[in-house]
C-alpha positions in Angstrom: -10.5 15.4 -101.6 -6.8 15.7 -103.3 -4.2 14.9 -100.6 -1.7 18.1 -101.3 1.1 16.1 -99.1 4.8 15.5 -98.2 6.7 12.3 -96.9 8.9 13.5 -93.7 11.6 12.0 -91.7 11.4 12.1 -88.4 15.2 14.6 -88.6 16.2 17.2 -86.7 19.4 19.1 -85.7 20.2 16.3 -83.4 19.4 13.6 -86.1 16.6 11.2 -85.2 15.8 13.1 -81.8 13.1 15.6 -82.2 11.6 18.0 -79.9 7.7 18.4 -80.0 8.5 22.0 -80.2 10.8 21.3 -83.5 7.4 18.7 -85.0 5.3 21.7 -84.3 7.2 24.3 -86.2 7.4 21.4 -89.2 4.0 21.1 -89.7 2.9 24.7 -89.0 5.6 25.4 -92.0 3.6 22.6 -94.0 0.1 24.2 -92.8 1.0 27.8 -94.6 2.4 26.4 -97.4 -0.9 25.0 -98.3 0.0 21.3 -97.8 -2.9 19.0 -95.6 -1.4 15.5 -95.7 2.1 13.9 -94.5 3.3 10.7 -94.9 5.1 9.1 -92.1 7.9 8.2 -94.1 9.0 4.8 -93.4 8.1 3.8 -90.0 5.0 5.6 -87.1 6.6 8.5 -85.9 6.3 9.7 -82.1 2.7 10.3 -80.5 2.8 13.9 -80.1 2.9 14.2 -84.1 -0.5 12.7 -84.2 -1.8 15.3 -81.3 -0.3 18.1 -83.7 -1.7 16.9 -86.9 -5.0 16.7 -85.0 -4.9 19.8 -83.5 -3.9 21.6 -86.9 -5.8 19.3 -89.4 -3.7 17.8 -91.2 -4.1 14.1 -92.6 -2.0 11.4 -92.0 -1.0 8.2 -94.0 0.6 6.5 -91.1 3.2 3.8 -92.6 4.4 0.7 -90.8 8.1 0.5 -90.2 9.3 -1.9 -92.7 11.5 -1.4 -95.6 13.9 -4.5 -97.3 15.1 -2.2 -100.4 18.4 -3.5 -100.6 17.2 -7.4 -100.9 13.7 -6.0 -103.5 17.3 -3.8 -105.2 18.8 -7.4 -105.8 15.6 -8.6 -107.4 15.7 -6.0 -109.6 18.9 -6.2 -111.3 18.7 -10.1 -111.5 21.0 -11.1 -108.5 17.9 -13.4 -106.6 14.7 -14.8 -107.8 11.6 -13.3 -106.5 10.8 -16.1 -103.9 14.3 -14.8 -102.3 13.1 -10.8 -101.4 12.4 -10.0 -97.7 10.0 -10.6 -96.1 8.3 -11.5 -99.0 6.7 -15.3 -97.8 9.5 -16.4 -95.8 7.9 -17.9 -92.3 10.2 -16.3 -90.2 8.3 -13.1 -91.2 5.1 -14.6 -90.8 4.3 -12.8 -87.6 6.6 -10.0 -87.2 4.7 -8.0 -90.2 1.1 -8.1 -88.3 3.1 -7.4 -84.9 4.3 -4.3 -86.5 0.6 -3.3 -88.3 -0.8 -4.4 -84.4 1.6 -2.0 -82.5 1.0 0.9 -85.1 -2.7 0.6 -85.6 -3.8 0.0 -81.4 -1.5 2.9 -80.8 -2.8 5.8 -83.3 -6.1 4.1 -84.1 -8.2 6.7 -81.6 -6.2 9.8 -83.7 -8.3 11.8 -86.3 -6.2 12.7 -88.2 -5.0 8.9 -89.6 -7.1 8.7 -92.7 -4.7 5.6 -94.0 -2.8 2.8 -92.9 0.4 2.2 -94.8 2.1 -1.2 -94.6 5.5 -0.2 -95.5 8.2 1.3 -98.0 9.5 -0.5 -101.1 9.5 -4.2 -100.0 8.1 -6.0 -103.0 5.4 -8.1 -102.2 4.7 -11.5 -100.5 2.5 -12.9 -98.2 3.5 -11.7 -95.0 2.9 -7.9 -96.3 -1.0 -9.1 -97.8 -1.1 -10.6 -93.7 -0.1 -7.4 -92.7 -2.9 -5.4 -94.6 -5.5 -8.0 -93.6 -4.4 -7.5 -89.7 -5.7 -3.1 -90.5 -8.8 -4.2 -92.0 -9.6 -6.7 -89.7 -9.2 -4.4 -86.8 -10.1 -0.7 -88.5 -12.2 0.4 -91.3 -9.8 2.7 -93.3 -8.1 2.5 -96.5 -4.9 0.0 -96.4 -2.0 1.6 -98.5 1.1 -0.3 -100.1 3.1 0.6 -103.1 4.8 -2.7 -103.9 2.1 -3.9 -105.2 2.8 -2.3 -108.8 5.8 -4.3 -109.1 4.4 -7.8 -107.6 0.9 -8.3 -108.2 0.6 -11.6 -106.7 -1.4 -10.2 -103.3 -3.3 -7.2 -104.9 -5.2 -7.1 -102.0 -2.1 -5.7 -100.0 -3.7 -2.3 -101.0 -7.1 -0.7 -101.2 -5.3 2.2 -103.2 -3.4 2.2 -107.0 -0.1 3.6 -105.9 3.2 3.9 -108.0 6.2 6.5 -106.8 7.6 9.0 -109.7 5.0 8.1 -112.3 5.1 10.9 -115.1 1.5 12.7 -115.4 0.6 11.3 -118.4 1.2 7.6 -117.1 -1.7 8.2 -114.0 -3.9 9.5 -116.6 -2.9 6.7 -119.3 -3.4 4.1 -116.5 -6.5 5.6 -114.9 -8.0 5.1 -118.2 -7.6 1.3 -118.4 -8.1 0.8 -114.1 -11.2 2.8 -112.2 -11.4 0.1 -109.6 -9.5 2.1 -107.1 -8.1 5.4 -106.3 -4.5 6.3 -107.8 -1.9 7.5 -105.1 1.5 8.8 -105.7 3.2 8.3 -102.4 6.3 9.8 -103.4 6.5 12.3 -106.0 8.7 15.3 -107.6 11.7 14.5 -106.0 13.0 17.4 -104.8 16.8 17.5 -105.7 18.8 20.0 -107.1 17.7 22.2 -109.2 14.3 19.3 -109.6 10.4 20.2 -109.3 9.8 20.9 -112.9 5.8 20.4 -114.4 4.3 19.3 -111.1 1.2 21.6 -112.4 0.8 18.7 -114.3 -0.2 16.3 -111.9 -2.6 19.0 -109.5 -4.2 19.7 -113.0 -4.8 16.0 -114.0 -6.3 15.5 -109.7 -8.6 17.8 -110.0 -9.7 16.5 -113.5 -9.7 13.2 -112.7 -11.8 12.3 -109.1 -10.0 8.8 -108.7 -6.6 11.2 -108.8 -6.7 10.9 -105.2 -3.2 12.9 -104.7 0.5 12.8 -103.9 3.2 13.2 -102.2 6.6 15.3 -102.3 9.7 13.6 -101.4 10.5 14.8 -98.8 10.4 17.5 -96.4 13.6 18.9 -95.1 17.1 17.9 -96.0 18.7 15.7 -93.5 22.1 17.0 -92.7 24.0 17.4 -89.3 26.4 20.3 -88.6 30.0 20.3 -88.8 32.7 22.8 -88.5 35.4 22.9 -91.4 39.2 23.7 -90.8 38.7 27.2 -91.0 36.0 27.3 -87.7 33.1 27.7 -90.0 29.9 25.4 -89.8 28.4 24.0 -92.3 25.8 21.1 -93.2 27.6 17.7 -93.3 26.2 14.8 -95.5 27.2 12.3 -98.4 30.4 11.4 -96.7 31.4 13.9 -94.8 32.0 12.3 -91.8 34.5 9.8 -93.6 31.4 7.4 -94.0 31.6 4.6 -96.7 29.9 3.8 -98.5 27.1 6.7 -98.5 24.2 7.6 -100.7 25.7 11.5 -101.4 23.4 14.1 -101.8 20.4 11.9 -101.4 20.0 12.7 -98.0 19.3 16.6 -99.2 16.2 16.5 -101.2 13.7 18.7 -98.8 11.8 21.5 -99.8 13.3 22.9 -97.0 17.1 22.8 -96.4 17.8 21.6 -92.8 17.6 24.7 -91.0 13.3 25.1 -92.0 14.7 28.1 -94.9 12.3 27.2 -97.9 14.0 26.5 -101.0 13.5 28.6 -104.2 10.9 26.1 -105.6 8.9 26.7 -102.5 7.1 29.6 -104.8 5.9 26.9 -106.9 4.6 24.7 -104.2 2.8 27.2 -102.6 1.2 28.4 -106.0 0.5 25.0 -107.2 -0.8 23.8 -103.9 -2.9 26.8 -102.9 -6.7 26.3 -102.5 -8.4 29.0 -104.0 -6.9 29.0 -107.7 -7.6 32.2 -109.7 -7.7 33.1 -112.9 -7.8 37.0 -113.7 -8.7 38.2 -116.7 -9.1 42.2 -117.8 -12.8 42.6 -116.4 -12.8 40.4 -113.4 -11.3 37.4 -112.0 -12.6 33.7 -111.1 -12.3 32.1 -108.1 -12.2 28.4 -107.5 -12.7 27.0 -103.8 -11.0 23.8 -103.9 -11.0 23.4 -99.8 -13.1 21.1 -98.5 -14.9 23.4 -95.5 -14.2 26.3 -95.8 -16.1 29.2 -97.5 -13.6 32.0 -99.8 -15.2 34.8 -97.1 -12.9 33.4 -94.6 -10.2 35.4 -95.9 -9.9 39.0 -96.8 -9.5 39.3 -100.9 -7.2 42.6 -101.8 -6.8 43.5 -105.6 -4.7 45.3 -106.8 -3.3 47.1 -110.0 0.2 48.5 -111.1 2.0 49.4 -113.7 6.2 48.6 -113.5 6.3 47.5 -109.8 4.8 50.7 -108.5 1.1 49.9 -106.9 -1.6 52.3 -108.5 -4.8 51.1 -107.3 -6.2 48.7 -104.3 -9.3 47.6 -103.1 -10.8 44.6 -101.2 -13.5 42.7 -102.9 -15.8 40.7 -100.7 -16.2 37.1 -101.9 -18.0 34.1 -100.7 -17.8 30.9 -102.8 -18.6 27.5 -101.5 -16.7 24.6 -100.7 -16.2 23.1 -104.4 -17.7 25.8 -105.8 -16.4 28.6 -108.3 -17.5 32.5 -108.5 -16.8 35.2 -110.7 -16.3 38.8 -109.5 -15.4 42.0 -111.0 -11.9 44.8 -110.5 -12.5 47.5 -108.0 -10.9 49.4 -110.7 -11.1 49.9 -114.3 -7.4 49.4 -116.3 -6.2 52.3 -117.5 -6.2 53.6 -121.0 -3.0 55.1 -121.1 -0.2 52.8 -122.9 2.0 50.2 -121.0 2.0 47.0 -119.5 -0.6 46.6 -116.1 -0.1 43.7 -113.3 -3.5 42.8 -111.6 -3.0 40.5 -108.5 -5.7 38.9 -106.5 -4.4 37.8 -103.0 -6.6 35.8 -100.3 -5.0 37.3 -96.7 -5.9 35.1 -93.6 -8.3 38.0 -91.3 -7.5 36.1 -88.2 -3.8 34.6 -86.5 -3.5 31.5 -86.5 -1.0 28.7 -85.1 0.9 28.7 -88.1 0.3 32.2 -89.2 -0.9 35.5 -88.3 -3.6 38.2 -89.8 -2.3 39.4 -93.4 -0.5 35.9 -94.1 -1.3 34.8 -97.9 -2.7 31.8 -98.9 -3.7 32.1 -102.4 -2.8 34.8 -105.2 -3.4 35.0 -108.9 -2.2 37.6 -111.8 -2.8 38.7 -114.8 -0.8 40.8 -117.0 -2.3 43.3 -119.7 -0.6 45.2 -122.3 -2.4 48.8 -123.2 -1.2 49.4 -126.8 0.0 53.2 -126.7 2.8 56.0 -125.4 3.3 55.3 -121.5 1.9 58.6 -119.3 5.1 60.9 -118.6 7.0 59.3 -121.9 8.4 61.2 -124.4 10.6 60.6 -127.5 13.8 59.7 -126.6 16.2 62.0 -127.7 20.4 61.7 -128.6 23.1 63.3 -127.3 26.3 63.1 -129.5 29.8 63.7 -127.9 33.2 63.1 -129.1 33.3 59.7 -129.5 30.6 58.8 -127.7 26.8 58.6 -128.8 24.3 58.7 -126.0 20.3 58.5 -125.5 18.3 60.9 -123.4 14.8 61.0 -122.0 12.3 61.8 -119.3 13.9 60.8 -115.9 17.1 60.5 -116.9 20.0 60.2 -114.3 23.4 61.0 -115.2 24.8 62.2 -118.7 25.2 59.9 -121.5 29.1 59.0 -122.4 
């Protein structure tokens, strides 16, 4: 199992207030796109999440509400010694960490859809976090995740999981090769800034190459902006200082894959794509079909193919396919390619039969092209011709509109 996930605030229109209503429509946006995992990004969120996520299926890396990286910042760049971070050993932490793990874990413990305990966001290391991991296993047999660990190894048994945030591709694999004692996690991924979200086929190639690849991800979910109205009456989303905050962290409060309103961002395309669980490869005879989910059968959804030439459709059909669960299968066109010249578009999309929650009958959830040239004079072309004017030299043809000049 690859966790295809997102971290999300708990952000709405009214800031930290959500509605139920508002957590549904979040994770039934998450559910089409082809994600299954969220992290609860940095603290448990409120209980109706974890009734959704049951409900829809989705798995949940629930994360203890700690996070000290201002003092682990100061570390960093030399300002304190290691002994100094919070909470780090300090006594006065002692107990609050496996309060916090206590008050999480006894109130979501009886919820499916937890598959991993999290003991927190970027807080270095110490003692009282390795307390707070021991309080989860003590009291719950699954996986104990923390991050920190990368950067002080002194308790590595404050995680049950590898885990390191913006790692390039190459550096899982590279350390992967050296470390198969645990799985490898990326809590917090392809950051998704700007114009950001470049070769993240990179990493879903090397999870489904690698089985102790166990996932990642995206940070984060939605841009978290409130709405303001500028001097001219017009709303817009306010952030970064514009409420006349100092000091502020700019635009990193708008790095969703959704802006704030729930409208995808471009990159959304290459989410869906790259996260999508039936990957297939067409080629001019057939196409290939890989079932990465973990349940269900390709049969589930309708398979349409179809062929065209220049954006205009010129054949369709629906092939009926039925691979396994972790399984591939090969099947042929319902059409042969044309002979005449020009260049053909064969597209293979899976189309839920049923509605469901998130989506209804027809929605896709997994596509795949190929593109074929036939060498030759497209049907209906001709030679172009010229058309000479006074100062002016044109060029005609079949279906031309207008006169040259």
């Amino acid at each position: 199992m690859v966790f295809h996930g997102v971290n999300r605030h708990e952000f709405g229109a009214r800031g930290r207030v959500v509605t139920r209503e508002e957590t549904e429509r979040d994770l039934h946006l998450l559910k089409a796109a082809g994600f299954n995992a969220v992290r609860t990004s940095h603290y448990p969120n409120n209980s109706f999440f974890y009734e959704l996520t049951d409900e829809l299926g989705l798995y949940v890396m629930d994360e203890m509400n700690l996070e000290s990286h201002g003092s682990w910042l100061a570390h960093q760049r030399g300002l304190i010694p290691a002994e100094d971070v919070l909470p780090g050993s300090h006594p006065e932490w002692r107990d609050t960490l496996p309060d916090r793990a206590a008050s999480m874990l006894q109130r979501d413990k009886n919820h499916p859809s937890v598959v991993m305990w999290s003991c927190g966001n970027e807080s270095f290391g110490g003692s009282n976090i390795a307390a707070a991991a021991d309080y989860f296993r003590a009291h719950d047999d699954r996986p104990v995740h923390y991050e920190g660990v990368m950067f002080d190894p002194r308790f590595p048994d404050s995680t049950d999981v590898h885990s390191k945030m913006y790692a390039y591709a190459w550096e899982v694999a590279e350390f992967l090769r050296e470390n198969r004692d645990k799985p490898f996690v990326l809590c917090e991924f392809a950051h998704a800034m700007g114009n950001s979200f470049g070769a993240v086929g990179k990493y879903v190639d090397l999870a489904y190459r690698d089985p102790l690849f166990q996932g990642f991800f995206i940070w984060d979910f939605a841009d978290q902006t409130l709405a303001l109205t500028d001097r001219h009456g017009r709303e817009f989303a306010g952030y970064g200082g514009d409420f006349g905050e100092s000091p502020h962290d700019a635009e990193f409060s708008a790095n969703g894959i959704f802006f704030a309103d729930r409208t995808p961002k471009p990159f959304m395309q290459e989410v869906t794509h790259l996260f999508q669980w039936l990957p297939t490869r067409v080629s001019r005879d057939g196409f290939e079909v890989e079932n990465r989910y973990l349940f269900t059968r390709s049969g589930a959804f309708e398979c349409v193919v179809t062929l065209s030439r220049e954006g205009r459709e010129l054949a369709s059909g629906v092939v009926e396919t039925d691979v396994a669960p972790g399984e591939s299968g090969r099947f042929g066109l319902p059409f042969d390619l044309p002979t005449a010249g020009g260049e053909y578009c064969v597209d293979v999309s899976f189309r839920q039969r049923e509605s469901r929650p998130w989506a209804g009958v027809g929605h896709q959830v997994a596509s795949g092209q190929g593109v074929f040239v036939v060498e030759g004079e497209p049907p209906g072309a001709g030679r172009p011709g010229q058309a000479e004017r006074p100062g002016s030299l044109g060029v005609t043809g079949p279906g031309q509109v207008g006169r040259p000049g």
